[in-house]
NUKOL-266212 format. One record per residue: z, y, x of N, C-alpha, C, O in turn; residue number from 1. Coordinates in steps of 0.05 Angstrom, whole numbers, m for minus. Layout:
N
[[Z; Y; X]; [Z; Y; X]; [Z; Y; X]; [Z; Y; X]; NUM]
...
***
This chain:
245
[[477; 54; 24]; [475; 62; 52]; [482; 92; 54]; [471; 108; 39]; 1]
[[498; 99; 71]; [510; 122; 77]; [489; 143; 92]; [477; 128; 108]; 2]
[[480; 169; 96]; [473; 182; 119]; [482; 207; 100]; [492; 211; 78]; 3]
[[469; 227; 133]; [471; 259; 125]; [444; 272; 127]; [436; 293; 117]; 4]
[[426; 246; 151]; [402; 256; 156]; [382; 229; 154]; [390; 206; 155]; 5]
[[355; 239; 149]; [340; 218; 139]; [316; 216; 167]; [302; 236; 166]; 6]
[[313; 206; 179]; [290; 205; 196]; [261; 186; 194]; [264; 162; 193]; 7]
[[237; 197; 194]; [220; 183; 193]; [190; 176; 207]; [174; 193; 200]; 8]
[[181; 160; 220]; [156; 156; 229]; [138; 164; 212]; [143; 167; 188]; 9]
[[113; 169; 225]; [98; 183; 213]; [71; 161; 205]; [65; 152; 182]; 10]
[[54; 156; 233]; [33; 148; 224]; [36; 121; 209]; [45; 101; 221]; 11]
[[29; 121; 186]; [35; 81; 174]; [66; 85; 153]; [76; 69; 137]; 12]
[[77; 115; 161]; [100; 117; 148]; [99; 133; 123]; [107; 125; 101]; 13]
[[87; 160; 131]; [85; 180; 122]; [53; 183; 118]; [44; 188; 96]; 14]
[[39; 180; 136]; [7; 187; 131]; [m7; 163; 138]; [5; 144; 147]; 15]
[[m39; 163; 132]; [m52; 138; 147]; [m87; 163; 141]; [m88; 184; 129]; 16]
[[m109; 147; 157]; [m127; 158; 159]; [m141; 136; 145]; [m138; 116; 158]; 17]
[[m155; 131; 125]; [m169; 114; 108]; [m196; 108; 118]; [m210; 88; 119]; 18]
[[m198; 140; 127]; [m232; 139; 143]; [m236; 140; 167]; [m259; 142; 176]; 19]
[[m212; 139; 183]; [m220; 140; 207]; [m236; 119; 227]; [m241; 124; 250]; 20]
[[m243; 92; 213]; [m262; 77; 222]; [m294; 84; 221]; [m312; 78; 236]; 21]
[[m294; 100; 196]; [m313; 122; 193]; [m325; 142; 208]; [m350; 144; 210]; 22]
[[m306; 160; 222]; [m305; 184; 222]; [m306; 175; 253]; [m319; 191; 267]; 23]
[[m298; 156; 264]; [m305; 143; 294]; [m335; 141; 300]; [m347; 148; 321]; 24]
[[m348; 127; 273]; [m376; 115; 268]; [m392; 144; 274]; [m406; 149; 294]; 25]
[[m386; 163; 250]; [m398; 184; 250]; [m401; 205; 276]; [m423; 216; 277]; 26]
[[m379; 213; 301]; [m377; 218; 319]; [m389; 200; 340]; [m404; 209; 356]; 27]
[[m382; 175; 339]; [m395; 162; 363]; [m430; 158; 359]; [m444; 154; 379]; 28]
[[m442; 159; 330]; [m464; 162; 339]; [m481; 182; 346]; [m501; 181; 359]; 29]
[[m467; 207; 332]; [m473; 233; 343]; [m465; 241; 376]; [m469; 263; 386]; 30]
[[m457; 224; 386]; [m465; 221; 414]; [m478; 200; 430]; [m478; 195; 454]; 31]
[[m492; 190; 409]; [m508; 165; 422]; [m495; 142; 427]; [m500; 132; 449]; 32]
[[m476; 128; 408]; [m465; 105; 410]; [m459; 99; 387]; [m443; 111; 373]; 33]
[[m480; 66; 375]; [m482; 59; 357]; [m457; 31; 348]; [m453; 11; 362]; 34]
[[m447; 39; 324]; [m426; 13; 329]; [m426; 17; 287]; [m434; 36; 273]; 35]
[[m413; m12; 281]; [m408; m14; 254]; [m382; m5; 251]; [m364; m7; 268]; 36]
[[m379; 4; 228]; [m354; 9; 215]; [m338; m8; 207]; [m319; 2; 195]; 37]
[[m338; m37; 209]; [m324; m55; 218]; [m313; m62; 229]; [m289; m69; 227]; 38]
[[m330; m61; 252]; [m321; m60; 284]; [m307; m35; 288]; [m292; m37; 307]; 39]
[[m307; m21; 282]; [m287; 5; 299]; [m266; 5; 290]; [m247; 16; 302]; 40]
[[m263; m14; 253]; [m233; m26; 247]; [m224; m42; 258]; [m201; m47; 253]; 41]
[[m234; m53; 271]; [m213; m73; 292]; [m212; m71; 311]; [m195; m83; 323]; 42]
[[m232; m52; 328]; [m233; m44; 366]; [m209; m20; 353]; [m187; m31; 353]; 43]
[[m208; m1; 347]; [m186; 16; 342]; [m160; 16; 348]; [m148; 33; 362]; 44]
[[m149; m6; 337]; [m115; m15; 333]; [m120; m34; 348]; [m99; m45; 347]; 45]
[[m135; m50; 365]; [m138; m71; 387]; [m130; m44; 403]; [m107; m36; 403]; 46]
[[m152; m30; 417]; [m147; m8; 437]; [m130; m7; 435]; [m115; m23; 446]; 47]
[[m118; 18; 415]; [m84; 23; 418]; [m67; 1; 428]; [m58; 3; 451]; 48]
[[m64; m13; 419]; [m43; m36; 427]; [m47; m48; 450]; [m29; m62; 458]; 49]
[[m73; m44; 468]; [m76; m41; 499]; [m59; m25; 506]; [m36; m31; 512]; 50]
[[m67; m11; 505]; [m52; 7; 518]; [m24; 31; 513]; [m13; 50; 524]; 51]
[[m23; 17; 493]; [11; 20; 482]; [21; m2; 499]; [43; 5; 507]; 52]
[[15; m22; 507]; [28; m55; 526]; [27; m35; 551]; [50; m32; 561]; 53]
[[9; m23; 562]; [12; m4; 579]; [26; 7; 588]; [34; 7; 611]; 54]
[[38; 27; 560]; [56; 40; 568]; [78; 40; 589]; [76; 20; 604]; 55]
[[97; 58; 595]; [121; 53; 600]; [138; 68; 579]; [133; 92; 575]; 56]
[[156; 56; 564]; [173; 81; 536]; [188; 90; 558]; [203; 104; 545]; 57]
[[196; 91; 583]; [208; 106; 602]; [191; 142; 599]; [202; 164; 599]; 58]
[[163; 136; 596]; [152; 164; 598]; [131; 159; 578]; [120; 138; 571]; 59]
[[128; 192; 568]; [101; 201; 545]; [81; 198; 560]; [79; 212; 580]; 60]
[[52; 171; 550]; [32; 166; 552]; [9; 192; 554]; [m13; 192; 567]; 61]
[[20; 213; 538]; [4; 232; 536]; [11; 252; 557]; [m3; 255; 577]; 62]
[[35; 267; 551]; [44; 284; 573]; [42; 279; 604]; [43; 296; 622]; 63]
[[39; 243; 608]; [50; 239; 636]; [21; 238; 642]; [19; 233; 666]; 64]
[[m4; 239; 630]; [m31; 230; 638]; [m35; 256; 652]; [m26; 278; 645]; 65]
[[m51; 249; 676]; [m61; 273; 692]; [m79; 292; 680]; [m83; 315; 689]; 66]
[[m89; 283; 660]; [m111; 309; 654]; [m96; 305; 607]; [m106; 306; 585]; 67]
[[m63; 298; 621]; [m60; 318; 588]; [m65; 297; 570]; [m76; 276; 577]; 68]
[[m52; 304; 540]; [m66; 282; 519]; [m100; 285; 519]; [m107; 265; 507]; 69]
[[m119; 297; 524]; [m142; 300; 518]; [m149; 282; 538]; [m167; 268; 527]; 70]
[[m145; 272; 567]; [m154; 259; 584]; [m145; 237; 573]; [m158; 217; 579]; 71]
[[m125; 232; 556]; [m107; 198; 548]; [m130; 191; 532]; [m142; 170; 538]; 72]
[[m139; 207; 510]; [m149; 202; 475]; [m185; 199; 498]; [m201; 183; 490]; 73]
[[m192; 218; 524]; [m209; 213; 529]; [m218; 180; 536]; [m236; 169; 524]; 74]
[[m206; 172; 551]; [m192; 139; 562]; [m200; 125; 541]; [m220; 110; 541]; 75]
[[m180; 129; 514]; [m179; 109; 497]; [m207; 113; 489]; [m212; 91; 479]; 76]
[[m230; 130; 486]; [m251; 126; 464]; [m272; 109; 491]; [m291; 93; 488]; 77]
[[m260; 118; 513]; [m275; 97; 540]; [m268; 70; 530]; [m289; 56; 529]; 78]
[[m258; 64; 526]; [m245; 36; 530]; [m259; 28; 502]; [m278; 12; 504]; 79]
[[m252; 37; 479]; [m263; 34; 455]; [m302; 26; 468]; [m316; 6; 462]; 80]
[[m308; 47; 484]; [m337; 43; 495]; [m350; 14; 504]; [m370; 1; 500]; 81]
[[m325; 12; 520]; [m328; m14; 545]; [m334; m38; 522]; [m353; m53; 523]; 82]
[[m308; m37; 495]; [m308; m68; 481]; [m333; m63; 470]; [m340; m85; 460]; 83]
[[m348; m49; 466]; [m377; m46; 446]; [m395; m56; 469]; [m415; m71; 467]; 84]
[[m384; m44; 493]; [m409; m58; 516]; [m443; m44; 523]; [m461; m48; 539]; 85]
[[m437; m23; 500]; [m459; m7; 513]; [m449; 27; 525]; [m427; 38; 525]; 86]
[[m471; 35; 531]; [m465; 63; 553]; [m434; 72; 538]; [m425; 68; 515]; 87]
[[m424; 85; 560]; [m399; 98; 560]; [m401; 128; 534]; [m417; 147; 537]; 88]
[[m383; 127; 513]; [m386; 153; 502]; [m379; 183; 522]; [m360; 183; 539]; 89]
[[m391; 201; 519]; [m390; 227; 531]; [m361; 240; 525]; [m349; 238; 503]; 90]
[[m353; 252; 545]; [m325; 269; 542]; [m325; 276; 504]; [m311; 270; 484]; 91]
[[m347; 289; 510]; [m358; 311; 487]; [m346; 294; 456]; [m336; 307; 437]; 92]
[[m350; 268; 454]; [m346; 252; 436]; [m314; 247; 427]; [m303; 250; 406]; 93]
[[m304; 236; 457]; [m268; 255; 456]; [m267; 275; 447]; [m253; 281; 428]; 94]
[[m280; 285; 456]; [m263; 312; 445]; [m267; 332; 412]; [m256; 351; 401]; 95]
[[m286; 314; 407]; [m304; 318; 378]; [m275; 310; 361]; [m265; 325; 344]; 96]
[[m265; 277; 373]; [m247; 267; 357]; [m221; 273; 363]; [m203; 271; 346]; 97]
[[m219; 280; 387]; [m185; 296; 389]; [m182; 323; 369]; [m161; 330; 357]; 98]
[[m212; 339; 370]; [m206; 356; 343]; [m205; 355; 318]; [m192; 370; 304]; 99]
[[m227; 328; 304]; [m229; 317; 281]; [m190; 305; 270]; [m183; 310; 246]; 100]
[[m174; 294; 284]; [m156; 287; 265]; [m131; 304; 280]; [m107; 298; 279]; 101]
[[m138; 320; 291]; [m120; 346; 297]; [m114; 357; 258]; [m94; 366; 248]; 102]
[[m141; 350; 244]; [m137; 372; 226]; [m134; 347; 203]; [m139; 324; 206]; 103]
[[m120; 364; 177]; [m110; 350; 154]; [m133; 332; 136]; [m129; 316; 119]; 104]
[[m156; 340; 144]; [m184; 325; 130]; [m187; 305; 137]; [m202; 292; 123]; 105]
[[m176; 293; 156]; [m178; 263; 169]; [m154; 246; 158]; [m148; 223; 164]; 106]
[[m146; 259; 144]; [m108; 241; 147]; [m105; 246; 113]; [m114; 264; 100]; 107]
[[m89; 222; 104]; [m83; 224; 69]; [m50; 216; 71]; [m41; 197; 85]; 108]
[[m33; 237; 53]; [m5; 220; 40]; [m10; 204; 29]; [m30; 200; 15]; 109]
[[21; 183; 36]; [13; 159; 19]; [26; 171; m7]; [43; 188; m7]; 110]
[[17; 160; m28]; [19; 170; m53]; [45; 187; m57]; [42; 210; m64]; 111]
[[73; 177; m53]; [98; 177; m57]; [111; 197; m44]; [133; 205; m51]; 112]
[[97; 209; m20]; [112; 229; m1]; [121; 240; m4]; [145; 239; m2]; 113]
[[109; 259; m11]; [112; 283; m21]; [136; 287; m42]; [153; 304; m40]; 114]
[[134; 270; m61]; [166; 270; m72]; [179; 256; m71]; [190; 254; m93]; 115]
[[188; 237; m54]; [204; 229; m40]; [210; 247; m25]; [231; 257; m34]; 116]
[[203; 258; m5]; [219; 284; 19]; [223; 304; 2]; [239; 319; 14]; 117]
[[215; 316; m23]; [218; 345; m35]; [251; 332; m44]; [273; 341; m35]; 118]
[[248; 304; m67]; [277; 300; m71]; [299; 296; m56]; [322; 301; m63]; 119]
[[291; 287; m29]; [319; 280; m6]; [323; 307; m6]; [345; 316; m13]; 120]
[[307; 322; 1]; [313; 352; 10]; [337; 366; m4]; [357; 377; 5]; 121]
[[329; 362; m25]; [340; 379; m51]; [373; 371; m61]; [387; 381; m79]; 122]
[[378; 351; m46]; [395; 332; m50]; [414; 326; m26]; [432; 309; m22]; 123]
[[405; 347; m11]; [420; 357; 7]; [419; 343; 32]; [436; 349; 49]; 124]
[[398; 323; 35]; [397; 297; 68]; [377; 326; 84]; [360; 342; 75]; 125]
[[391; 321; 118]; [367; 331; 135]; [349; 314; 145]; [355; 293; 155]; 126]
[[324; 322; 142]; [306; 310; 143]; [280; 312; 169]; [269; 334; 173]; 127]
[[274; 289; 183]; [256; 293; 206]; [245; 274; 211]; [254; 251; 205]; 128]
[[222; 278; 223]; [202; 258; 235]; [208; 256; 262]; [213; 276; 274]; 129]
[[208; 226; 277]; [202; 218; 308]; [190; 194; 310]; [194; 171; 301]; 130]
[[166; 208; 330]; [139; 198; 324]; [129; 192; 358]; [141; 204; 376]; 131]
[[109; 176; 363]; [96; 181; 391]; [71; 191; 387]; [54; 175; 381]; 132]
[[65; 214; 389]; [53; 236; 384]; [51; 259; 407]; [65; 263; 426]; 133]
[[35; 268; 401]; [21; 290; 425]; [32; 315; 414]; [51; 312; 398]; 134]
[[25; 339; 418]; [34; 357; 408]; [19; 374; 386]; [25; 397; 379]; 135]
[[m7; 356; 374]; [m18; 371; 351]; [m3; 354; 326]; [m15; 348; 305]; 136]
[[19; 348; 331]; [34; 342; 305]; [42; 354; 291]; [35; 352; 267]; 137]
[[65; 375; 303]; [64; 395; 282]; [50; 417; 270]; [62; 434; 258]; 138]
[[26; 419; 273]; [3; 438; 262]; [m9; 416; 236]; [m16; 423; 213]; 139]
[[m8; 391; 246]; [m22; 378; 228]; [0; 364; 206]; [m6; 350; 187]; 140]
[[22; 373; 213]; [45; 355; 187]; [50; 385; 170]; [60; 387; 148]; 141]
[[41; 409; 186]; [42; 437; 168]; [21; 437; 152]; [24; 441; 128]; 142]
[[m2; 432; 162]; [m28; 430; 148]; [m33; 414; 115]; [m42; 422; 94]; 143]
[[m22; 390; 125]; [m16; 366; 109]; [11; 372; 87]; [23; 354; 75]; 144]
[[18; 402; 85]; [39; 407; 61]; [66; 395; 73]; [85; 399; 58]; 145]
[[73; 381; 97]; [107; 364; 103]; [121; 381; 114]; [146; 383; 110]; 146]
[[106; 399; 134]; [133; 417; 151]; [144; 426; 134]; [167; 430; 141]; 147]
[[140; 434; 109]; [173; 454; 102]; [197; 439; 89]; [220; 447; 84]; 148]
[[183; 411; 83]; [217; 387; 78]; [225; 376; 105]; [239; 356; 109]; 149]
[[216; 392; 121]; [232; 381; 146]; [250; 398; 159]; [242; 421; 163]; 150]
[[269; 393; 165]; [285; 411; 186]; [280; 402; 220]; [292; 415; 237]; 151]
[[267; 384; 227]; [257; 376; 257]; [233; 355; 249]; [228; 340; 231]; 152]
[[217; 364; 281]; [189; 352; 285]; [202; 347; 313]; [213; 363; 328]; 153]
[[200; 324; 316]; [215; 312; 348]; [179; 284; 351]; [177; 265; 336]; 154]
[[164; 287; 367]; [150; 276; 378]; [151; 275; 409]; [158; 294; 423]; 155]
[[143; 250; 417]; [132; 246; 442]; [130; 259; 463]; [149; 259; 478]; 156]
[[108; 273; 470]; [98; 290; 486]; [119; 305; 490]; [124; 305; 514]; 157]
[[134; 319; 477]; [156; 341; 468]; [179; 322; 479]; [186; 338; 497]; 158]
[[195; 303; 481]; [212; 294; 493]; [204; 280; 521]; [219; 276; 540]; 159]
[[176; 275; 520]; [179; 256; 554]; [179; 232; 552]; [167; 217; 568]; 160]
[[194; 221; 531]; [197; 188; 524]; [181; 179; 493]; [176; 195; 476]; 161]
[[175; 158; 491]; [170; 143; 471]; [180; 120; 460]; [183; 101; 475]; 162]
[[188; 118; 432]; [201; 104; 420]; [191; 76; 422]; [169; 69; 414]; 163]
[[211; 58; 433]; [238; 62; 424]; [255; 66; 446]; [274; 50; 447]; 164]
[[254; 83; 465]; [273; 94; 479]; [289; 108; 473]; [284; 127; 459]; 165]
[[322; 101; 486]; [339; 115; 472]; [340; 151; 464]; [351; 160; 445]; 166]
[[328; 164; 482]; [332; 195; 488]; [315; 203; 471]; [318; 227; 469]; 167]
[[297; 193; 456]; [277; 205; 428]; [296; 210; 403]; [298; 230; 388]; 168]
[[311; 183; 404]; [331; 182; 380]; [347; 197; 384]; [346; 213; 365]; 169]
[[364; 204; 399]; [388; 223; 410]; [370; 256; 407]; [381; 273; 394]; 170]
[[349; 260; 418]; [340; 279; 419]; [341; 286; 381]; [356; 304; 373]; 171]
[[325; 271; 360]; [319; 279; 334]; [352; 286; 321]; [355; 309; 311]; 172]
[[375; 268; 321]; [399; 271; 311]; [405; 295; 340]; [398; 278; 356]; 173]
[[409; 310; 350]; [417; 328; 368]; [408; 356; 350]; [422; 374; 341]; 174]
[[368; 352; 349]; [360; 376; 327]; [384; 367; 297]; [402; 384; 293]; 175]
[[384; 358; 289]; [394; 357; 260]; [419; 359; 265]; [430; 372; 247]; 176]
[[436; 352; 284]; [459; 369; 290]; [479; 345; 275]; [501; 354; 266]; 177]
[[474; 320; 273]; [485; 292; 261]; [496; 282; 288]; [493; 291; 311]; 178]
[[508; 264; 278]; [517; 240; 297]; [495; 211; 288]; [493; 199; 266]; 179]
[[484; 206; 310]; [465; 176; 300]; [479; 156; 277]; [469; 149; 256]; 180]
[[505; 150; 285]; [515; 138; 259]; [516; 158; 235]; [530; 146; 219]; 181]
[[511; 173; 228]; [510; 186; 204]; [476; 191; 202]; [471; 212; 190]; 182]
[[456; 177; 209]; [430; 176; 205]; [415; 157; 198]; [421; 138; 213]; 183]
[[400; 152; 185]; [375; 131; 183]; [358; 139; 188]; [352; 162; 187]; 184]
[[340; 112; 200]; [311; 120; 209]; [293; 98; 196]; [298; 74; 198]; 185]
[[263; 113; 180]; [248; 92; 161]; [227; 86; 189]; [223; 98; 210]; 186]
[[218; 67; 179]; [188; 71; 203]; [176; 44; 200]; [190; 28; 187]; 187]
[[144; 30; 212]; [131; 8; 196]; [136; m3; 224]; [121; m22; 227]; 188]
[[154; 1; 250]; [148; m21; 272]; [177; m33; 274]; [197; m19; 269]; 189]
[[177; m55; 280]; [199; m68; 286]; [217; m62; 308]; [240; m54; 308]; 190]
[[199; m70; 332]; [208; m54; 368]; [215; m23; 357]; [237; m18; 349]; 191]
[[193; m4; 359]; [196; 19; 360]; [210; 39; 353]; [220; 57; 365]; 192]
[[209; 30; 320]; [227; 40; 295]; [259; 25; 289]; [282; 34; 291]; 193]
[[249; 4; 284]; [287; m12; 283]; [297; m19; 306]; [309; 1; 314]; 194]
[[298; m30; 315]; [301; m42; 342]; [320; m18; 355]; [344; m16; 355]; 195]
[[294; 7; 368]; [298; 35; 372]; [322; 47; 361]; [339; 57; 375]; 196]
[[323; 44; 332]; [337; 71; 326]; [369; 54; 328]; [389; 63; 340]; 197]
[[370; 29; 315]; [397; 14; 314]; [403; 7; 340]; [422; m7; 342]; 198]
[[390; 14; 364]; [404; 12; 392]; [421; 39; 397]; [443; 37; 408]; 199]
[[413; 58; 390]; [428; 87; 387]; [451; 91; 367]; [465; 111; 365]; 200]
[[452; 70; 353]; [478; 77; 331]; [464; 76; 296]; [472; 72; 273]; 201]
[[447; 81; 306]; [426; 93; 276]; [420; 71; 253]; [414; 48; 261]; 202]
[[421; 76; 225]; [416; 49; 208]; [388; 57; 214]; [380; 75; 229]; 203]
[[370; 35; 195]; [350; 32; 205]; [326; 16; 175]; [330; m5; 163]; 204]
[[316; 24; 172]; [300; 7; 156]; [266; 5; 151]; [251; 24; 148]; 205]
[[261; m22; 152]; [227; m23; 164]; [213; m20; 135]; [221; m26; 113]; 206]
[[196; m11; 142]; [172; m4; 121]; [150; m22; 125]; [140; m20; 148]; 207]
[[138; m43; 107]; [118; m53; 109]; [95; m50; 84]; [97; m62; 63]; 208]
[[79; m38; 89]; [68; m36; 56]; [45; m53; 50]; [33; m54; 28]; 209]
[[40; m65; 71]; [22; m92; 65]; [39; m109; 43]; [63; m111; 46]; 210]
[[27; m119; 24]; [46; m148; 7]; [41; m166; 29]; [30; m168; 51]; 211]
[[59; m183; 7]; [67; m210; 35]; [34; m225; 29]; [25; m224; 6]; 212]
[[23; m235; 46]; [3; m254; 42]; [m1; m283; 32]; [m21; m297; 29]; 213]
[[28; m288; 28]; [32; m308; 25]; [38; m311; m17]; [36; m331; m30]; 214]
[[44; m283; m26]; [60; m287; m47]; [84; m287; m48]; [95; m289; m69]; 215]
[[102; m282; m19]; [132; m295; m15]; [153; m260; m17]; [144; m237; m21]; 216]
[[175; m266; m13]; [188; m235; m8]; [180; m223; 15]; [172; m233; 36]; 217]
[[182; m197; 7]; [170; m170; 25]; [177; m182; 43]; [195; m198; 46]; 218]
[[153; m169; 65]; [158; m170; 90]; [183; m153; 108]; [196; m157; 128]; 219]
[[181; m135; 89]; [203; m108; 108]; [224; m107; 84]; [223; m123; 65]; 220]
[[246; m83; 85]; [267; m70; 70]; [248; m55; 48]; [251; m56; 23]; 221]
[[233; m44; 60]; [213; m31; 37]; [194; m38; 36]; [189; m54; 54]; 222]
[[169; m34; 14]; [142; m41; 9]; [130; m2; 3]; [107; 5; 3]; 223]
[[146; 11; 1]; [136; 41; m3]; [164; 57; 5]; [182; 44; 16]; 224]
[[167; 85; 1]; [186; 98; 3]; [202; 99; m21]; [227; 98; m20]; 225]
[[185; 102; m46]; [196; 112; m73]; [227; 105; m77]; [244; 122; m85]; 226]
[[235; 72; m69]; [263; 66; m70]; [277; 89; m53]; [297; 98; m64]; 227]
[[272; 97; m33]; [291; 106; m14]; [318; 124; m32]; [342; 119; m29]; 228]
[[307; 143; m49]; [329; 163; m60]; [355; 140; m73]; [379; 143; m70]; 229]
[[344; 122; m83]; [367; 98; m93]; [392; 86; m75]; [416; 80; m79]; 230]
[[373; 85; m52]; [384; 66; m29]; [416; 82; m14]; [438; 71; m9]; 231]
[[406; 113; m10]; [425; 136; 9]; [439; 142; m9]; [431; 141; m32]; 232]
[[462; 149; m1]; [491; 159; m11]; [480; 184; m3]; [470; 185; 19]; 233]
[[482; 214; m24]; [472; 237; m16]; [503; 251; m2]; [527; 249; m9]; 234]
[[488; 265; 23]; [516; 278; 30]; [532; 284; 13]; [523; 283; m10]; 235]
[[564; 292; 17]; [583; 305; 9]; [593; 290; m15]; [612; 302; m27]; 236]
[[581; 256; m32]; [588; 239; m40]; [608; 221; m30]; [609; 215; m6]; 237]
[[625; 212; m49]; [639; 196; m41]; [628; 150; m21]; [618; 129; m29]; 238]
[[638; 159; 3]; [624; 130; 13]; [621; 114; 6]; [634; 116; m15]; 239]
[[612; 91; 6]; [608; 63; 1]; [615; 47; 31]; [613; 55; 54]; 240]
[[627; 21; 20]; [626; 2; 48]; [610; m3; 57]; [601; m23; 46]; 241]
[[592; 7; 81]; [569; m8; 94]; [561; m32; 93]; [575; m49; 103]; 242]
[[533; m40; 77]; [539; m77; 73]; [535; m83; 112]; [533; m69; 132]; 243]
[[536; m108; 105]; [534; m120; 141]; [505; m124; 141]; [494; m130; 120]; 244]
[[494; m122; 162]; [471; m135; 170]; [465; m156; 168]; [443; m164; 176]; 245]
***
């Protein structure tokens, strides 16, 4: 596979929060709302996916909310409230958790990152994340040791649109100064990530790092990143024939 630039999603791609079903538990009862840590693993990514169906990828969920991402993330811990069914959590509890995974203590690399992006780097691919994300992304991908193998942080809030709309993708190859056909983009969603980026010109390859449940072949192109340096033709190499899809 050919590129010049490497693009990548972040949450599920690059980072995941291990404790954040935890760290929900721990905040929501310090405001008087009692729930298991079970339950907040599956009201969590239920919520989201409310209201990701919500959305419009025409416009950023966060930016376009009247009172800002803090009024959006406020909403979602409401809603999180409502499926538990008892009293509504306090602003105060938002906002406990809009600052808790603002910061790098909440969030872990997956094992491989880190050198995986130090080697593309070095090896001459430009390299960036596009993400649907608010704007404490890049404080927290600096925090987390990634901003400096990156040459662009292209999120959400910061473009207006969300992936997989075309103007996110155009926007990330515009920073990197590529043509979409001279880019790949990794990412764990099918719509958002493939779908997305190969509507713009862009190769594309899904990340799934669940094993198959079945025992059967991967679910996605990848099961981790580690292959990736194998996969790219490093700039200023001679090409290969693109296999076909």
């Amino acid at each position: 596979m050919d590129a010049r630039a490497i693009t990548f999603d972040v949450t599920g791609t690059l980072i995941h929060s291990p404790r954040l079903a935890a760290i929900y538990q721990e905040v929501l009862a310090r405001h008087g709302v009692a729930a298991e840590v079970g339950e907040l693993a599956r009201l969590v990514p239920l919520v989201w996916q409310e209201m990701a169906c919500a959305a419009d990828m025409a416009e950023d969920r966060f930016s376009s909310h009247p009172d800002g991402a803090r009024g959006w993330w406020q909403r979602f811990v409401e809603r999180i409230g409502e499926h538990l069914g008892g009293a509504a959590p306090s602003p105060f509890a938002a906002a406990e958790l809009f600052a808790r995974f603002a910061r790098a203590e909440a969030w872990e690399l997956y094992p491989e990152v880190d050198d995986v992006l130090a080697g593309l780097h070095r090896r001459g691919f430009r390299l960036a994340v596009v993400s649907n994300w608010d704007a404490r992304l890049p404080g927290l991908l600096a925090e987390l040791g990634l901003a400096h193998h990156l040459d662009a942080i292209v999120y959400s809030a910061g473009v207006g649109v969300e992936k997989p709309h075309p103007r996110i993708f155009r926007a990330v190859c515009h920073e990197l100064e590529v043509d979409p056909a001279d880019a790949l983009h990794v990412g764990d969603r099918v719509k958002e990530d493939v779908e997305g980026a190969l509507a713009v010109g862009m190769e594309a390859l899904l990340l799934v790092r669940r094993p198959s449940s079945r025992g059967g072949p991967p679910a996605g192109d990848l099961s981790d990143l580690a292959p990736l340096p194998e996969i790219v033709t490093p700039p200023g190499r001679p090409r290969s024939l693109r296999a076909p899809r």
